[in-house]
C-alpha positions in Angstrom: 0.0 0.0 0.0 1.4 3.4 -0.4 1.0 6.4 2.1 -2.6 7.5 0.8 -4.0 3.7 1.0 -2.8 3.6 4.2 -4.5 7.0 5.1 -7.9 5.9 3.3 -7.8 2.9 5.8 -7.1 4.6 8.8 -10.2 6.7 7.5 -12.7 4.0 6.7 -11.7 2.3 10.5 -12.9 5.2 12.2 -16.2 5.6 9.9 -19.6 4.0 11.2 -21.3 1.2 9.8 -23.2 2.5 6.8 -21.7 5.2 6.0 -20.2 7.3 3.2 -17.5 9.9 2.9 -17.5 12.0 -0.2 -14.4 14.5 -0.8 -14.3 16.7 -3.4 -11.4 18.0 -4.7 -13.1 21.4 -6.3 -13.3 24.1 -9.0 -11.2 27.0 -9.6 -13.0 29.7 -8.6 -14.1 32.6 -11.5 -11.5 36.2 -11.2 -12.5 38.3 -14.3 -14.5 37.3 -18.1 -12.3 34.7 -19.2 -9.7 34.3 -16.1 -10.0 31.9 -12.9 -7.7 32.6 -9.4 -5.2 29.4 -9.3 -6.9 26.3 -8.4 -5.6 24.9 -5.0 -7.0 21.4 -4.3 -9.4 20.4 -1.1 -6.2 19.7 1.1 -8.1 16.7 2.5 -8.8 15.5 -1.0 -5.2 16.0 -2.1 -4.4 14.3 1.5 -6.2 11.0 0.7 -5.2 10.6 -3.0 -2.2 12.6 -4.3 -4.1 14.3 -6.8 -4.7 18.1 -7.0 -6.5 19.1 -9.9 -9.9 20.1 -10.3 -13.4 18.3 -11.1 -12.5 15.3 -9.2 -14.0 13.2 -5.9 -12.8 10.2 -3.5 -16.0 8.3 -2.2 -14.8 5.6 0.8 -18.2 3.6 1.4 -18.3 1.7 4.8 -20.9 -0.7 4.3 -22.3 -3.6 6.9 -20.5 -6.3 4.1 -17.7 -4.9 2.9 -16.0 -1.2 2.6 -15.1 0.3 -1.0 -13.4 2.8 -2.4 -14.4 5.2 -5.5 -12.5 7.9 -7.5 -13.8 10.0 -10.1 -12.1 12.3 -12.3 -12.7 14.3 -15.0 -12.6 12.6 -18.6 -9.5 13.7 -21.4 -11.0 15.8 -24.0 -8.5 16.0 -27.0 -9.4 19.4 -28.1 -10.0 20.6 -24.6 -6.8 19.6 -23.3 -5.0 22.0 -26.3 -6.0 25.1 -25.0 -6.4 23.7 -21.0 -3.5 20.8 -21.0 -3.4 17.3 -20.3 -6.0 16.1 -18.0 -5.1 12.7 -15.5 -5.6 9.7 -17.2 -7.2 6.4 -15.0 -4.4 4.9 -15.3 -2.1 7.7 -13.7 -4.8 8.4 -11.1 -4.6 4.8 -9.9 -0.7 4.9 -10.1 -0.9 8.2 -7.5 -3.4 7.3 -5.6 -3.7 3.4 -5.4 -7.3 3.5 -6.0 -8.2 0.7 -7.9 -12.0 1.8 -8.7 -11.6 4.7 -11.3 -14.3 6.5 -13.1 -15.5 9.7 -14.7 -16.7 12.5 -12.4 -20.2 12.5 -14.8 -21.1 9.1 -13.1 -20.7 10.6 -9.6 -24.4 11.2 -9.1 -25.6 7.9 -10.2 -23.2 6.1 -7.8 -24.2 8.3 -4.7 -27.7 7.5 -5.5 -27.4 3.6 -5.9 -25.0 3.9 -2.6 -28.0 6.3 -1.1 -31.0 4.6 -2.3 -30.2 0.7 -2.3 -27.7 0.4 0.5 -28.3 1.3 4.4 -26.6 4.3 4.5 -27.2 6.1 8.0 -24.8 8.8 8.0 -22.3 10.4 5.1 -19.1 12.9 6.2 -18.4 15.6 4.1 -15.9 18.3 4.4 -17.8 20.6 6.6 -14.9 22.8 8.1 -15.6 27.1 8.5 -13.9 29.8 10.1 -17.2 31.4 11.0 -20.5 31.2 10.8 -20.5 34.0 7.8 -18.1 32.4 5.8 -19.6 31.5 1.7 -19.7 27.9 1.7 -16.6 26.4 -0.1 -17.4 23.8 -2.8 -17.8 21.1 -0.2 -19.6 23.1 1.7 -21.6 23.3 -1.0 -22.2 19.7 -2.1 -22.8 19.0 1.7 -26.0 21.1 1.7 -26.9 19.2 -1.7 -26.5 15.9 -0.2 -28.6 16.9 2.8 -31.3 18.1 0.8 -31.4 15.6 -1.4 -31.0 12.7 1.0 -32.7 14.3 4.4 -32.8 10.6 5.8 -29.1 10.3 5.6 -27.5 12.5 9.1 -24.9 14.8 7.6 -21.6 14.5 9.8 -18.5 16.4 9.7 -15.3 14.6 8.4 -13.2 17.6 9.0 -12.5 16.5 13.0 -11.1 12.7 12.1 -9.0 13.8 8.8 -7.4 16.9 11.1 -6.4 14.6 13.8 -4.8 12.1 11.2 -2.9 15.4 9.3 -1.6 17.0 12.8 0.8 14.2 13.0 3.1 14.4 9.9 5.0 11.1 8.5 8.8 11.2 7.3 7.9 12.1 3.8 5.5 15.4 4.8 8.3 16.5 6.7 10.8 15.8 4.1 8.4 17.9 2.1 8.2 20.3 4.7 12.3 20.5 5.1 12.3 21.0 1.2 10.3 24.1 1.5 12.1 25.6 4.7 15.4 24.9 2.3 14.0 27.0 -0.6 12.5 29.7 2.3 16.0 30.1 3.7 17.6 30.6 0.3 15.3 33.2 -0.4 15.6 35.2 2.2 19.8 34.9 2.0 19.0 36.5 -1.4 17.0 39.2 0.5 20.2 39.8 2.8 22.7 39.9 -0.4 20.8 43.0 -2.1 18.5 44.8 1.0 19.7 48.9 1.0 17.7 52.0 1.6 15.7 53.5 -0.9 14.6 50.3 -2.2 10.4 49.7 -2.1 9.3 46.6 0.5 8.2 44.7 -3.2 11.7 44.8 -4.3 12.7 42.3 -1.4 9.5 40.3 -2.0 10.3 40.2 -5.7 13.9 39.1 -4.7 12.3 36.5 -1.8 9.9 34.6 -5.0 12.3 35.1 -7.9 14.8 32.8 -5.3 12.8 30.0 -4.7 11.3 29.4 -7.7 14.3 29.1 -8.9 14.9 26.6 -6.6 12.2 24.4 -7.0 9.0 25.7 -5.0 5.6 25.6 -6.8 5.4 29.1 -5.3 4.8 31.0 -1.4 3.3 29.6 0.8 1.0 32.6 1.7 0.8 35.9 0.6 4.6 37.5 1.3 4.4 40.0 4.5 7.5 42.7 3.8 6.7 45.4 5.6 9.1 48.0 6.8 9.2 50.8 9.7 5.7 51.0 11.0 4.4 48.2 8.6 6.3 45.8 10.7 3.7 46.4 13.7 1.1 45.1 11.4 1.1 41.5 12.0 -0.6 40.7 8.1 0.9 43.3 6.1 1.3 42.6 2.9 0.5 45.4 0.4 4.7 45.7 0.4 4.6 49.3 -1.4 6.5 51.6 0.8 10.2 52.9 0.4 12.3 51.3 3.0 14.4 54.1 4.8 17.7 54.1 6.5 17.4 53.0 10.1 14.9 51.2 9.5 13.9 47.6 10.4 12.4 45.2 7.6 10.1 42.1 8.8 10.0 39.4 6.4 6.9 36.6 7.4 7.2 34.2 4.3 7.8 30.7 3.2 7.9 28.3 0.3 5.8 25.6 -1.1 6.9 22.3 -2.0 4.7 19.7 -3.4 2.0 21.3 -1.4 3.4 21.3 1.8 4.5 25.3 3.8 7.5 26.6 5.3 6.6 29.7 7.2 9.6 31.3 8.6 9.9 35.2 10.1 13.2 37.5 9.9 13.6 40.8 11.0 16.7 42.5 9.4 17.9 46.0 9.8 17.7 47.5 5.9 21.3 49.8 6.3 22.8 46.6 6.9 23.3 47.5 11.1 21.2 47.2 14.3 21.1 50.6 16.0 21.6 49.4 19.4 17.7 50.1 20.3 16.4 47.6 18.1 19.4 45.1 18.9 18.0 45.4 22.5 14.9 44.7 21.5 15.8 41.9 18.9 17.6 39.7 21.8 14.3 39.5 23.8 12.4 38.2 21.2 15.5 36.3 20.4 15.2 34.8 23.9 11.7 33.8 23.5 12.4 32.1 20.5 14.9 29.9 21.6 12.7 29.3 25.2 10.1 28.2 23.4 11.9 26.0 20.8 13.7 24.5 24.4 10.4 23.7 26.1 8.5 22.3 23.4 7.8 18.3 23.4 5.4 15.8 23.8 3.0 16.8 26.4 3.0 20.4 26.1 0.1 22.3 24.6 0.3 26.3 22.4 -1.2 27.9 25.1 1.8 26.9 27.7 4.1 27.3 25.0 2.5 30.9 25.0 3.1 31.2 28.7 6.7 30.8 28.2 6.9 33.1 25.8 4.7 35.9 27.6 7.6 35.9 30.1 10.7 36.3 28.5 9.2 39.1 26.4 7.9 40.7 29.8 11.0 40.6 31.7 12.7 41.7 28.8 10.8 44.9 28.4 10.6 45.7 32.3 14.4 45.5 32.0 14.4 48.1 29.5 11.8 49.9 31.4 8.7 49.6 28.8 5.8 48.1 30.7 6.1 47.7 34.7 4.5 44.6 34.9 3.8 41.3 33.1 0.4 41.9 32.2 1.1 45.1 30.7 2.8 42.8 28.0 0.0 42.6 25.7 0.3 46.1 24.6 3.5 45.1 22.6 2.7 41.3 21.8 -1.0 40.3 20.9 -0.5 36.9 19.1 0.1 33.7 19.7 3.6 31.9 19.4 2.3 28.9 17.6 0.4 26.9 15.1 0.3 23.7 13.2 2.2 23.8 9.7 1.8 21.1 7.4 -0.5 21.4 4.1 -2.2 24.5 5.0 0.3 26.9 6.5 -2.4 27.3 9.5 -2.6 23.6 9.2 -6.0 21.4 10.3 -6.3 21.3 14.1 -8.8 19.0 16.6 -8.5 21.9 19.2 -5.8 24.6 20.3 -5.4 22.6 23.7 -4.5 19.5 22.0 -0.8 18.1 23.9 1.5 17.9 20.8 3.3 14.2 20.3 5.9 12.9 18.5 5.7 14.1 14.7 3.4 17.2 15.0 5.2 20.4 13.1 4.4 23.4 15.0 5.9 27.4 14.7 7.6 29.7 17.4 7.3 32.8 16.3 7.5 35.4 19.1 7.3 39.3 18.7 7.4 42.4 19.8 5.7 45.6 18.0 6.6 49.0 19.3 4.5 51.5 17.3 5.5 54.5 19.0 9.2 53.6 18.0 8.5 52.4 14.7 10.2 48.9 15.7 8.3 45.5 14.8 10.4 42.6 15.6 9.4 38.8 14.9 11.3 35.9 14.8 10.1 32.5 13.6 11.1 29.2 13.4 9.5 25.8 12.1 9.8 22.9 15.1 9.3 19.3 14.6 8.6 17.5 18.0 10.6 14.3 18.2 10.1 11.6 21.4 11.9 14.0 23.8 12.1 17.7 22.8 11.9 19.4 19.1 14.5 19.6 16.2 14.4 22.8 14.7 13.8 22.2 11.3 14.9 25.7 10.3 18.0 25.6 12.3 20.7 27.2 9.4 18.3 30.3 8.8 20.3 32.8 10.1 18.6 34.3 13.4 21.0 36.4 15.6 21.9 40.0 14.9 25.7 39.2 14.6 24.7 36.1 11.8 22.5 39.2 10.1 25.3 41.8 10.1 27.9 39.5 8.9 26.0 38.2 5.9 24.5 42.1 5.0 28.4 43.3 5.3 29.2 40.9 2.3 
């Protein structure tokens, strides 16, 4: 079996006695007359079968007999495919995915029927994950409410709880996938550090930032590239990138690479003349501290939030040193985010809940900050941590991180 057979089993273990789970991979969604935005896959879909183009859907049925699996995709059309390109064949869908039972996504609505109709099916799971409650459905969203309507004796549930807890935990080739992206992130950003001076705009270092790892490799960012200078640094999701950069001041870079549909997402501050003024040094080595307090804590067992707690208190000592808030609570004036999340397929990657403990094989962040609007000084550093049996590896160990590292590499 390969890895998405395996996955599909794991799946159809978990799923109740009569019962379906339809996945659909999508459609590109329309941007103008005759353009469409580029087509990203259902990341469960593309988690389950390998496959990430449009128009296509994985059906697992769990009957009382025996469990099956279903793929449809969309049929070649010679004289489509000259102005569109090639279209997967059957044969290369099997040969990614390992599904056996391939057919054409026009027969999709017969099968669900017969599966509906003339088996006992109780319950189906669709891909029923929103960020809130006035959200536009996404496509699966969509076909869920189809399927509810058209079937209102069949109990809709939610396959977007099970599939997250199997994705939080990554195997050796998602990290591998993972490392390949952090690679490509860290050689753009070195590109960033080999041409950053005043006067340039914040899209010149973004420019620089893409250019680099396409070149090596990466089907393109991760997530929209934040490059935002001065004041634009104290905006955590910055990313209109169209100001001068100015002597003196700092440049934060939140970015990352994608490789074979898996994120790096790594943070850099650098100073843009090339020196720290020994204000923001100050401030760089707290956050610096947190960093590396939270990357020493983290293992199996802890949860984000006490990850968060760590962090809350190096950044608050470090400003009561300096004299900038008087107590710890006062710390949320300067740093208002967490210091972790999942990274995996989505760079925000599928979660069960945010108190889950991590274990062995989870990817998580540690990005601490500090933002200082009435300076002018935003400060993040962030790493990409891989938690192993007893601690975490930092999988983004050779970025460079320190002040000294950044100077040396900008003198060059």
């Amino acid at each position: 079996m390969n890895r998405y057979e395996l996955r599909r089993r794991a799946v159809l273990e978990q799923m109740e006695p009569g019962s379906l789970l339809v996945l659909y991979s999508g459609e590109a969604v329309p941007q103008s007359l005759d353009e469409c935005h580029p087509f990203e896959a259902n990341h469960h879909f593309f988690y389950l079968t390998g496959l990430r183009r449009e128009n296509m859907a994985l059906v697992l049925s769990r009957s009382r007999s025996q469990d099956q699996t279903l793929l449809f995709i969309e049929e070649p059309v010679p004289a489509m495919e000259r102005w569109t390109g090639r279209r997967v064949t059957k044969d290369e869908a099997k040969a990614i995915s390992g599904v056996e039972d391939v057919r054409y996504i026009d027969s999709l609505p017969g099968a669900l029927s017969r599966m509906a109709n003339r088996e006992v099916v109780a319950a189906a799971y669709f891909d029923c994950y929103r960020n809130a409650i006035t959200d536009v459905d996404s496509y699966n969203m969509a076909k869920a409410r189809a399927f509810a309507q058209a079937y209102p004796t069949v109990t809709l549930k939610n396959a977007h709880p099970l599939l997250a807890a199997m994705r939080m935990v990554k195997d050796e080739e998602e990290v591998a996938c993972i490392c390949e992206a952090i690679e490509a992130t860290d050689a753009g950003l070195r590109r960033i550090l080999a041409t950053l001076a005043p006067g340039q705009m914040e899209y010149e270092a973004q420019a620089a930032f893409e250019c680099a790892i396409r070149c090596r490799g990466a089907e393109g960012t991760a997530f929209a590239t934040i490059a935002g200078s001065g004041l634009n640094g104290c905006m955590l999701h910055y990313d209109t990138n169209d100001c001068r950069m100015e002597d003196g001041t700092l440049l934060l870079l939140d970015l990352g690479a994608k490789v074979k549909g898996y994120c790096a997402d790594i943070t850099r501050t650098y100073p843009v003349s090339g020196r720290f003024t020994p204000r923001q040094k100050a401030i760089y080595d707290i956050v610096l501290r947190a960093n590396r307090a939270v990357a020493q804590a983290a293992r199996p067992g802890m949860t984000l939030k006490a990850l968060n707690e760590i962090c809350k208190q190096v950044l608050a000592e470090g400003l009561m040193q300096l004299g900038k808030i008087d107590a710890p609570e006062q710390i949320g004036t300067y740093y208002m985010h967490g210091v972790s999340h999942h990274l995996g397929l989505d760079t925000h990657d599928a979660i069960t809940h945010d108190e889950e403990p991590l274990a062995p094989g989870m990817v998580i962040t540690d990005e601490p900050g500090l933002y200082i609007d009435e300076e002018a000084i935003g400060i993040r550093i962030e790493d990409d941590l891989l938690i192993t049996q007893d601690g975490c590896r930092v999988l983004s160990e050779q970025v460079p991180r320190t002040t000294q590292e950044i100077e040396a590499l900008m003198a060059r």
